[in-house]
LOTOR-903313 format. One record per residue (C-alpha): x, y, z; residue in one letter; residue number from 0. Coordinates in Angstrom, 3 decimals, padded with zeros to 6 digits. Layout:
BEGIN
      east     north        up  lofi  lumvex
         X         Y         Z     A     NUM
...
END
This chain:
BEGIN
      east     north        up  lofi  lumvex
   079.141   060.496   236.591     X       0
   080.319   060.972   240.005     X       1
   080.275   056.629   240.542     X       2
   082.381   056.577   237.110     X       3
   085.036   058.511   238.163     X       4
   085.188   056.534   241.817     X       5
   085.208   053.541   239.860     X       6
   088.060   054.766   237.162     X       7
   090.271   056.006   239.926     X       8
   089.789   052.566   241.985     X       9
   091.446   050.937   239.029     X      10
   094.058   054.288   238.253     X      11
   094.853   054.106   241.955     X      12
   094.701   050.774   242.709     X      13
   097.716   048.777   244.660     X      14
   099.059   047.972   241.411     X      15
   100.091   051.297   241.185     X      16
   101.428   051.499   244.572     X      17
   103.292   048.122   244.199     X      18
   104.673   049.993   240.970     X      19
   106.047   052.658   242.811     X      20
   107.330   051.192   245.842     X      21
   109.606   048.511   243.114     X      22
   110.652   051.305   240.766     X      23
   112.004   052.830   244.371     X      24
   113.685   050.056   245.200     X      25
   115.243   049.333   241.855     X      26
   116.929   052.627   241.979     X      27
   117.645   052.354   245.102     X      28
   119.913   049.954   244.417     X      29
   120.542   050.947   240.813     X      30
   121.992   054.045   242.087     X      31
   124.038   052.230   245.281     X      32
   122.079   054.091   247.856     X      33
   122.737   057.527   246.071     X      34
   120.227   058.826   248.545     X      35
   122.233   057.825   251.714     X      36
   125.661   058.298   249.887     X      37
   125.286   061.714   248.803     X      38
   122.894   063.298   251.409     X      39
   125.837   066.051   251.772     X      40
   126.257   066.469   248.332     X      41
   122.423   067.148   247.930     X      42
   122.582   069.658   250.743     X      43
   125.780   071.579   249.572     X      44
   124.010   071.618   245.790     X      45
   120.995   073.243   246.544     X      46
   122.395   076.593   247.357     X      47
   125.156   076.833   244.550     X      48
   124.174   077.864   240.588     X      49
   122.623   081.352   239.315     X      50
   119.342   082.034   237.092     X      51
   120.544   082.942   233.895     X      52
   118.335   084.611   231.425     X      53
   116.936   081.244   230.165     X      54
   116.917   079.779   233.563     X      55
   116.360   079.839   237.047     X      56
   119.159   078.595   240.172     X      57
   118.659   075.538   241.613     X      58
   117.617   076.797   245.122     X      59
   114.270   078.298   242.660     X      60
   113.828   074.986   240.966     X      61
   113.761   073.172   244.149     X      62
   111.395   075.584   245.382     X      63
   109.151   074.989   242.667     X      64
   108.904   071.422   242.290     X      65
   108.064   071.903   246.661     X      66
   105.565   074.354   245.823     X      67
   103.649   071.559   243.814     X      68
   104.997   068.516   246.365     X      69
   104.103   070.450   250.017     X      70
   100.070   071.225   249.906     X      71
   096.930   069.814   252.281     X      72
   097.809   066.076   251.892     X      73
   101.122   067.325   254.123     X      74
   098.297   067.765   256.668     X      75
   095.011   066.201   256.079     X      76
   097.076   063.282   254.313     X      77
   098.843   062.261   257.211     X      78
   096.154   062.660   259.478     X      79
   094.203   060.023   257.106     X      80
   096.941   057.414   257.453     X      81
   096.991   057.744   261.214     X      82
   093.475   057.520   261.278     X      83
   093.056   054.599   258.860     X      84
   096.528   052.943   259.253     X      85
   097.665   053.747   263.023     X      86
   101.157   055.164   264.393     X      87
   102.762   052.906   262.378     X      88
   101.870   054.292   259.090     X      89
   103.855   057.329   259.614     X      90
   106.952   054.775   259.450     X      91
   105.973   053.133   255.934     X      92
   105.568   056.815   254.623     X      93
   109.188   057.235   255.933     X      94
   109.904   054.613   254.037     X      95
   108.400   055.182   250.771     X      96
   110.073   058.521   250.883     X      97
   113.642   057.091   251.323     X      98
   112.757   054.588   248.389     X      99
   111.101   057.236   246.219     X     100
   114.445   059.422   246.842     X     101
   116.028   057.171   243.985     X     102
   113.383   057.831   241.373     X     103
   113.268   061.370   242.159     X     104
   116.848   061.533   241.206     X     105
   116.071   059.962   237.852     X     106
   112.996   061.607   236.417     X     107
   114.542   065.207   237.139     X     108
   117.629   064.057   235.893     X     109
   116.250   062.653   233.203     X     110
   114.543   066.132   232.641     X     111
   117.608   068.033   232.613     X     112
   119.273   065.751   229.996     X     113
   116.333   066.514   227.528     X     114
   115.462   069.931   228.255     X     115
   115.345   072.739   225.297     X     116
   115.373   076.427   225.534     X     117
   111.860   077.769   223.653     X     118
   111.247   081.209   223.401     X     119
   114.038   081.914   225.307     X     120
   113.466   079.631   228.749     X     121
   114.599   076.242   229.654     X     122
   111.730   073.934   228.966     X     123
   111.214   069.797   230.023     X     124
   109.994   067.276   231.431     X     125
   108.224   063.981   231.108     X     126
   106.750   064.890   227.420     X     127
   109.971   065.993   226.362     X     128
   111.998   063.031   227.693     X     129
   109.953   060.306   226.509     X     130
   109.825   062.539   222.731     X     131
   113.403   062.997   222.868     X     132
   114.696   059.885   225.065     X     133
   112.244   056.929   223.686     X     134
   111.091   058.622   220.011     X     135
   107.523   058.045   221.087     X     136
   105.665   061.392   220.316     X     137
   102.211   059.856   220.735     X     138
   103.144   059.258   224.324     X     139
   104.672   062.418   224.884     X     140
   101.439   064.307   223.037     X     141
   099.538   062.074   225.633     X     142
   101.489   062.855   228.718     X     143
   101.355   066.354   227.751     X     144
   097.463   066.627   226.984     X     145
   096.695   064.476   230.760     X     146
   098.905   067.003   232.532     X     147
   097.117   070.012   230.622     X     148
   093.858   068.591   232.238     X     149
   094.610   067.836   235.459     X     150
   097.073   070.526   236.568     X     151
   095.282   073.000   234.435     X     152
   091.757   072.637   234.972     X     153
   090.957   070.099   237.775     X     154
   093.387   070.177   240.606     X     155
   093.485   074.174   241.125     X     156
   090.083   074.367   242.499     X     157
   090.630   071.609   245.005     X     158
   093.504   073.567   246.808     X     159
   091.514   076.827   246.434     X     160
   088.363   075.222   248.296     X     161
   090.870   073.761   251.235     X     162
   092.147   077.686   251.547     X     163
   088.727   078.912   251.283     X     164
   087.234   076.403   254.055     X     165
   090.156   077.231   256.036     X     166
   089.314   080.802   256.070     X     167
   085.677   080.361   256.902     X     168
   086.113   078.467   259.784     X     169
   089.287   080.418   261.098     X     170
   088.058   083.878   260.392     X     171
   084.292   084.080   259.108     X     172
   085.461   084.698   255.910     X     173
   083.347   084.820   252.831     X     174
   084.152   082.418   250.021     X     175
   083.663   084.560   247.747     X     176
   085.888   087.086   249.158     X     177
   088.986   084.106   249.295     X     178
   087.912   083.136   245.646     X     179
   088.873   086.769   244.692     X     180
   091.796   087.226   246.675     X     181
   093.142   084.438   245.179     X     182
   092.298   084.864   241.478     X     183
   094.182   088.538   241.628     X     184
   097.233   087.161   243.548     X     185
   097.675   084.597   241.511     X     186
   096.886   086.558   238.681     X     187
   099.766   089.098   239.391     X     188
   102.243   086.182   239.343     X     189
   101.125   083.455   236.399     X     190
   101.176   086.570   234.121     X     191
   104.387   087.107   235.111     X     192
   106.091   084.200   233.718     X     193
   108.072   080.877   235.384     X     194
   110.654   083.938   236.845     X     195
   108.351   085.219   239.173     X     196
   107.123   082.335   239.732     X     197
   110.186   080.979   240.531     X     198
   110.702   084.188   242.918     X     199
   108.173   084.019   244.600     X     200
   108.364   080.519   245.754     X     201
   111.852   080.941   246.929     X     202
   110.456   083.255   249.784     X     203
   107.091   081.398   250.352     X     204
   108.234   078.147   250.403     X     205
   110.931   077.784   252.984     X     206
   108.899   080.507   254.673     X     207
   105.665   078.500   254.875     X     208
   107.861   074.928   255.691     X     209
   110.327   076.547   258.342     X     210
   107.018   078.019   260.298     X     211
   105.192   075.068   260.685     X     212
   107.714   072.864   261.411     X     213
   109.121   075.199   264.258     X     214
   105.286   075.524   265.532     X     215
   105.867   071.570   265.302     X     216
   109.112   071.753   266.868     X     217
   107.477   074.126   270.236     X     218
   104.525   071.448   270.910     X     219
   107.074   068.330   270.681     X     220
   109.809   070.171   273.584     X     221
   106.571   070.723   275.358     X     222
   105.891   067.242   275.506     X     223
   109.297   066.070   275.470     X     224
   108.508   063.000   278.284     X     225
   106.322   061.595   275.550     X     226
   108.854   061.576   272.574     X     227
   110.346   057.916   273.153     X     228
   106.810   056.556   273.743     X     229
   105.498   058.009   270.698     X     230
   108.662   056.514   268.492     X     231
   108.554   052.898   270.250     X     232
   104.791   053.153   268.943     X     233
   105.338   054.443   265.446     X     234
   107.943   051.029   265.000     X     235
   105.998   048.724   266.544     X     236
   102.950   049.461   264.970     X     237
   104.758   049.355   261.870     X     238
   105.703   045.743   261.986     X     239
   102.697   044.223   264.328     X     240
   104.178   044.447   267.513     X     241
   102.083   046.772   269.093     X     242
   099.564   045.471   270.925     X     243
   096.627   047.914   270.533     X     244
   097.431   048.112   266.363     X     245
   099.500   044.764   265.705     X     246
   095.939   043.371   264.037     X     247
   096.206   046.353   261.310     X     248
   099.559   045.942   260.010     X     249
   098.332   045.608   256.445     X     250
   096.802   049.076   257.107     X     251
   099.244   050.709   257.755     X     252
   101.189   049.302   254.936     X     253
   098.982   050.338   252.654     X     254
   097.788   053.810   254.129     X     255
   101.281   055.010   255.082     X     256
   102.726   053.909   251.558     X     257
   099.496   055.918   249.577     X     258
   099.738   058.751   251.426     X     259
   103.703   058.857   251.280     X     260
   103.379   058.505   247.846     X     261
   100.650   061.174   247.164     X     262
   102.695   063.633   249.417     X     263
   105.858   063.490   248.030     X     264
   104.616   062.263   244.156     X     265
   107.891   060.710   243.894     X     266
   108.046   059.408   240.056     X     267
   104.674   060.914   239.566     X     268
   106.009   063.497   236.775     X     269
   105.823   066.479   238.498     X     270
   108.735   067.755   239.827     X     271
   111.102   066.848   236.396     X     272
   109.307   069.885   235.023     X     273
   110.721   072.630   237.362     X     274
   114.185   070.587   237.560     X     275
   114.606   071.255   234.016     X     276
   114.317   075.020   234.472     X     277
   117.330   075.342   236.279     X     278
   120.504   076.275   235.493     X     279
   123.282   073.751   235.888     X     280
   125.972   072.333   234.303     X     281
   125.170   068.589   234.876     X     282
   121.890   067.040   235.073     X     283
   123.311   064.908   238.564     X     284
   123.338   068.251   239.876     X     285
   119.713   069.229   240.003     X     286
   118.827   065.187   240.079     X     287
   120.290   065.309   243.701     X     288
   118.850   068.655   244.676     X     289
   115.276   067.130   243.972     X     290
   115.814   064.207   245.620     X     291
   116.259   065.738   248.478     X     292
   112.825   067.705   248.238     X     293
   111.636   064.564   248.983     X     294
   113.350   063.906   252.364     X     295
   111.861   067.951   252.547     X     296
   108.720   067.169   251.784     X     297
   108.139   063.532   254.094     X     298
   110.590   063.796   256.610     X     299
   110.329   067.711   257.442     X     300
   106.906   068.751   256.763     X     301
   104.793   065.428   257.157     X     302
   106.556   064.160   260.244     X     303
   105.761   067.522   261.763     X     304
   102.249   066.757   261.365     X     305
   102.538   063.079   262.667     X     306
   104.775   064.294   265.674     X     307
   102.183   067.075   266.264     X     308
   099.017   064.882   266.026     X     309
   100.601   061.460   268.367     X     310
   102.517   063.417   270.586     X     311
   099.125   065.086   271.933     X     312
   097.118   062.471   271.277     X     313
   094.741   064.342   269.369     X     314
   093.864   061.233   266.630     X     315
   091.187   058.506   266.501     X     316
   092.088   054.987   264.675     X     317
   089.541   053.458   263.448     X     318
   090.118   051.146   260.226     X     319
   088.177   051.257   257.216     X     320
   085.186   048.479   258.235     X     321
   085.970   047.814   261.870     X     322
   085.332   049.132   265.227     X     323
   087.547   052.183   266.679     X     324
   090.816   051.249   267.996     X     325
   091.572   054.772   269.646     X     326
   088.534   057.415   269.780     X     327
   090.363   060.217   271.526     X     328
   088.509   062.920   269.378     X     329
   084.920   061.386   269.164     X     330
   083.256   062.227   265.793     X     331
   085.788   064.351   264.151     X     332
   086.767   063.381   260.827     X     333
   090.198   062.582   259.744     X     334
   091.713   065.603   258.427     X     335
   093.029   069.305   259.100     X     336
   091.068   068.555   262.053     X     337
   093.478   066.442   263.924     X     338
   096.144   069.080   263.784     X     339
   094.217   071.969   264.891     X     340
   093.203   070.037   268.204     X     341
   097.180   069.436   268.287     X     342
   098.000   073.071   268.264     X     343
   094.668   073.805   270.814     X     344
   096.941   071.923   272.940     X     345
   099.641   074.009   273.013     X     346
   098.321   077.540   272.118     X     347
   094.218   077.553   272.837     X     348
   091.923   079.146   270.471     X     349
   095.009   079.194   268.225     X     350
   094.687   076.037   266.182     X     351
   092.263   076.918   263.409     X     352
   093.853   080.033   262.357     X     353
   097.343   078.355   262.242     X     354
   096.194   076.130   260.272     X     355
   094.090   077.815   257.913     X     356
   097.426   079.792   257.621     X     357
   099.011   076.889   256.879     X     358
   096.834   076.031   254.430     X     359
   096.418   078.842   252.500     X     360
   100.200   078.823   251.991     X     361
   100.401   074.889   251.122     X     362
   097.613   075.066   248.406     X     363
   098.272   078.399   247.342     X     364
   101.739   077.664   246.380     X     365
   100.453   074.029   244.906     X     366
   098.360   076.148   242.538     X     367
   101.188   078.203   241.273     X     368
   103.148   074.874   241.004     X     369
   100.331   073.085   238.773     X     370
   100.077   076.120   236.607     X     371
   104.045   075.919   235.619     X     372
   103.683   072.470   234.929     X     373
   100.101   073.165   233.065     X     374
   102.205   075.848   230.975     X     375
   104.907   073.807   230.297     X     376
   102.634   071.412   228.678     X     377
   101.456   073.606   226.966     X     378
   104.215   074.713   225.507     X     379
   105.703   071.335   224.988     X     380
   102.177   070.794   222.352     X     381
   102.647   073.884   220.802     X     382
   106.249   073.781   220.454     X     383
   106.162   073.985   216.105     X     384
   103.746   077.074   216.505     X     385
   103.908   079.389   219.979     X     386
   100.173   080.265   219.984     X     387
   099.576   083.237   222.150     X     388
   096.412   082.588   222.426     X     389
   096.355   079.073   224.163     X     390
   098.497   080.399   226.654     X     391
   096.139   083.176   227.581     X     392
   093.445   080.727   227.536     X     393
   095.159   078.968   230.108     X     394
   095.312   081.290   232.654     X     395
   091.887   082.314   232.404     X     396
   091.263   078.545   233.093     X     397
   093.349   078.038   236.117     X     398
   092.026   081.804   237.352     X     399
   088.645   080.328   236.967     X     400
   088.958   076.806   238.267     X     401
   090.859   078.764   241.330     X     402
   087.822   080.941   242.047     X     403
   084.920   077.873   241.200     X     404
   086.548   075.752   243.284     X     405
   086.707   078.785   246.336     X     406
   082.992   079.166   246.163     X     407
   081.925   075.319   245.480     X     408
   082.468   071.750   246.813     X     409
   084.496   069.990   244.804     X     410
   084.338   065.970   245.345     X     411
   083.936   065.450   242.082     X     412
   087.070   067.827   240.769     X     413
   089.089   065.498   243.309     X     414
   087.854   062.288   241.615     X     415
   088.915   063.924   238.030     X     416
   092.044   065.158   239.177     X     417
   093.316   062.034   240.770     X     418
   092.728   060.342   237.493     X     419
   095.050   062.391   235.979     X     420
   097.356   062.636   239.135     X     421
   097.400   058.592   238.709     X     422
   097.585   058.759   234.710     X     423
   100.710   060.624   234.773     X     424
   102.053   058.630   237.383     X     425
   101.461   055.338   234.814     X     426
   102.882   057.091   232.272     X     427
   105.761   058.822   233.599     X     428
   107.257   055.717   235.372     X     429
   106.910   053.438   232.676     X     430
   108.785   055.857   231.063     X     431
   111.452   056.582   233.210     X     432
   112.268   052.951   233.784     X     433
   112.538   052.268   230.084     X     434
   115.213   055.215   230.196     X     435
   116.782   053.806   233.464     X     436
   120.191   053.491   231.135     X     437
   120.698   057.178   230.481     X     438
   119.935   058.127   233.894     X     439
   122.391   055.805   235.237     X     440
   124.755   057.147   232.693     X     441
   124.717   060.431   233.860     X     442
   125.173   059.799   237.903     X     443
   127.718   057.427   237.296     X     444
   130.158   060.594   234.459     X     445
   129.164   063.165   237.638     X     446
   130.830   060.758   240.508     X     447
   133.692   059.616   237.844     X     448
   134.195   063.523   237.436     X     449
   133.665   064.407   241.129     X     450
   136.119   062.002   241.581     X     451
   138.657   063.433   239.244     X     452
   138.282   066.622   241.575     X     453
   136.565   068.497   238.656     X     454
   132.996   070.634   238.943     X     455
   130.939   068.206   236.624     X     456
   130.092   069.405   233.314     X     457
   127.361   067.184   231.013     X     458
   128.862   065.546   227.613     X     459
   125.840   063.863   226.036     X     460
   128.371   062.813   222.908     X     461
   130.906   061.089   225.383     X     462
   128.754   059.587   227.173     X     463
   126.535   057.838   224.076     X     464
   123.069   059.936   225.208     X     465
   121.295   060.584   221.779     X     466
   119.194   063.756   221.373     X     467
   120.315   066.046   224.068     X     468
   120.044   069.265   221.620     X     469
   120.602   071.799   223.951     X     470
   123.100   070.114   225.225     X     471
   125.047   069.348   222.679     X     472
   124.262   072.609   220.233     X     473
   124.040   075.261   222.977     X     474
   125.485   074.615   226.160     X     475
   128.490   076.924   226.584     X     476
   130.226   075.782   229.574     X     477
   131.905   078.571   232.194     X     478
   135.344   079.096   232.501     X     479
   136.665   079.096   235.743     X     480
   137.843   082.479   236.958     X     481
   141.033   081.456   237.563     X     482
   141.745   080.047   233.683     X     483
   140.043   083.476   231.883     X     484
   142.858   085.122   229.798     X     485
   143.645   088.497   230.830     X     486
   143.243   090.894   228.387     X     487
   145.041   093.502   230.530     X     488
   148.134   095.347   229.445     X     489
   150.728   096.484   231.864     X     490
   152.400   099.749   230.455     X     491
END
């Protein structure tokens, strides 16, 4: 079984879906007229305006739900695996993919705003409902759906929750068992609570769990601040095959700095158009900037911490996949969480593995909760016609499960599953999106025309030509500025 699923994910995952990704990044890129460098301000100064409603939740919470899902262990053990595999100068290509993948982050979560219903009474979307509504193929959407179901639902869960687990055992001597039921009744205590506290939650946890590790990152850099032009010469010129200790591994670090930038931030994967629809705007450009900017979040912020943490130090082996070590700083130590906690050791001894076990019991914790709203939403994207309670229960008894099984148990075969779907809905999703590259452009183009006019954007699917934007069209009420309210008042 196990030699089945390698096999299947060697063609999912192969670098014709990484050649996919880095083109549909670059088409948008330029699609879009460098939206991501253009409107870098615009991102920033969105992200903190809009309210929840009673349907929906701000934009600050959607953002901090679609990180929850982005930022988990491949912001640590993924970067240490490019370094490892790739060099210094992988950490440049996954700078790189995440400036492309900027541009089709803008357009999926777009894309799921301009679709996106309110069902039983919260805003609902995503890929299933934009390629439903946007390309009137419900077979694809039923198939999108039922592949997220599965790997967000059941596979993926357990995966984090053994990383948090491990973590815990080696930090503090902690039980599995005990972490498997920790977990279960936290996470319990929010799913059952619905996408609001979900949404609540991460909007503490998540700049929370980001702000302290890149500050920890921030303290070892200044106290190797000599090193900090050495380390960036090498990141460049390992990048393009000028080093001279990595210039024979440029393809490697190609290829492992554009994988892992594009695992990290999942870019056009499908994920993060789910929470963007949730929120509460009055133009789809709106919360299509904000998540574009999780990106830059995501690569730049958290996984350059990592990098700067692990090179500055020196704590890192290379050694490429089939040829003799280039750097073996570490000796036998595998590529992984491992790297960084030698980094911290550095700077605070005896300190690393429980900062890091820390770490990583806030990065997959909050990827769980993540993969459950996108699980749910799924779910209730298939059972749209009939609500059945009982599916919905079902699924949280899953995910509760899969968290604790995957606590207690090794789970290399869970990882093999759930990167097939990870990979299937990236297929899917940016096939998609591309074929629906014309609305997308449609709607950045009316938000800088009404920017422009000095207005605060509001969406007109009807003016604009977009077909089958219900909500939309049939229920969006827009606000009235304060200023043009009648006054019912009466002066006597």
């Amino acid at each position: 079984m196990e030699s089945f699923v390698n096999w299947l994910n060697g063609i999912i995952w192969s670098d014709a879906l990484i050649y996919l990704c880095l083109a549909t990044g670059l088409f948008y890129t330029f699609a879009t007229r460098f939206m991501q460098v253009r409107m870098v301000k615009e991102m920033i100064q969105l992200m903190f305006k809009g309210k929840s409603s009673d349907a929906g939740v701000s934009s600050f919470q959607a953002l901090s739900m679609a990180l929850a899902g982005r930022v988990g262990t491949g912001n640590i053990a993924g970067v240490a695996t490019a370094i490892a595999f790739g060099g210094p100068g992988a950490v440049f290509w996954m700078w790189l993919i995440a400036f492309l993948g900027a541009g089709s982050a803008f357009v999926e979560a777009a894309l799921g705003q301009v679709y996106k219903t309110k069902q039983d009474g919260q805003f609902r979307g995503g890929p299933a409902y934009y390629i439903e509504k946007g390309l009137n193929m419900k077979w694809y959407a039923v198939l999108f759906a039922i592949v997220t179901v599965l790997a967000t639902g059941v596979l993926l869960p357990g995966v984090q929750a053994n990383s948090i687990a491990s973590g815990m055992t080696t930090a503090f001597n902690i039980d599995p068992v005990i972490t498997g039921i920790v977990l279960v009744v936290l996470l319990a205590v929010i799913i059952f609570g619905g996408v609001k506290r979900i949404a609540n939650v991460a909007q503490i946890v998540v700049p929370f769990m980001a702000g302290g590790y890149i500050i920890m990152a921030v303290l070892i850099v200044i106290a190797n601040f000599s090193e900090i032009p050495a380390v960036f010469s090498m990141i460049f010129s390992s990048a393009f095959g000028a080093h001279a200790a990595f210039g024979g591994i440029i393809g490697a670090a190609i290829s492992w700095g554009v994988k892992r930038g594009i695992y990290s931030n999942e870019a056009g994967q499908g994920t993060a158009p789910h929470a963007a629809a949730a929120a509460e705007v009055s133009h789809p450009a709106k919360q299509g900037l904000v998540q574009a900017f999780s990106i830059y979040i995501d690569t730049l912020f958290v996984c350059s911490a990592t990098a700067f943490m692990i090179l500055i130090t020196g704590m890192y082996n290379v050694i490429p996949e089939g040829a003799a070590p280039i750097v073996n700083n570490l000796g036998d130590v595998s590529p992984g969480p491992d790297f960084t906690i030698r980094a911290v050791e550095t700077f605070l001894p005896g300190f690393g593995a429980p900062f890091i076990a820390i770490a990583l019991l806030f990065f997959a914790f909050t990827t769980i909760m993540g993969y459950y709203y996108m699980a749910e939403t799924n779910l209730a994207y298939i059972n749209q016609k009939t609500r059945r309670i009982w599916a919905e229960f079902a699924l949280k008894l899953v995910i509760l499960f899969a968290t604790f099984y995957g606590s207690v148990k090794t789970a290399s075969l869970a990882w093999g599953l759930g990167d097939i779907g990870v990979g299937s809905m990236a297929w899917l999703n940016i096939i998609a999106i591309l074929l629906l590259t014309k609305p997308a452009l449609k709607v950045l183009r009316d938000y800088e025309a009404q920017k422009k006019e000095g207005k605060d954007p509001v969406f007109d699917p009807v003016k604009l030509g977009i077909k089958n934007a219900e909500f939309w069209e049939k229920e969006y009420i827009p606000e009235v500025p304060s200023d043009k309210k009648s006054n019912n008042t009466f002066n006597f």
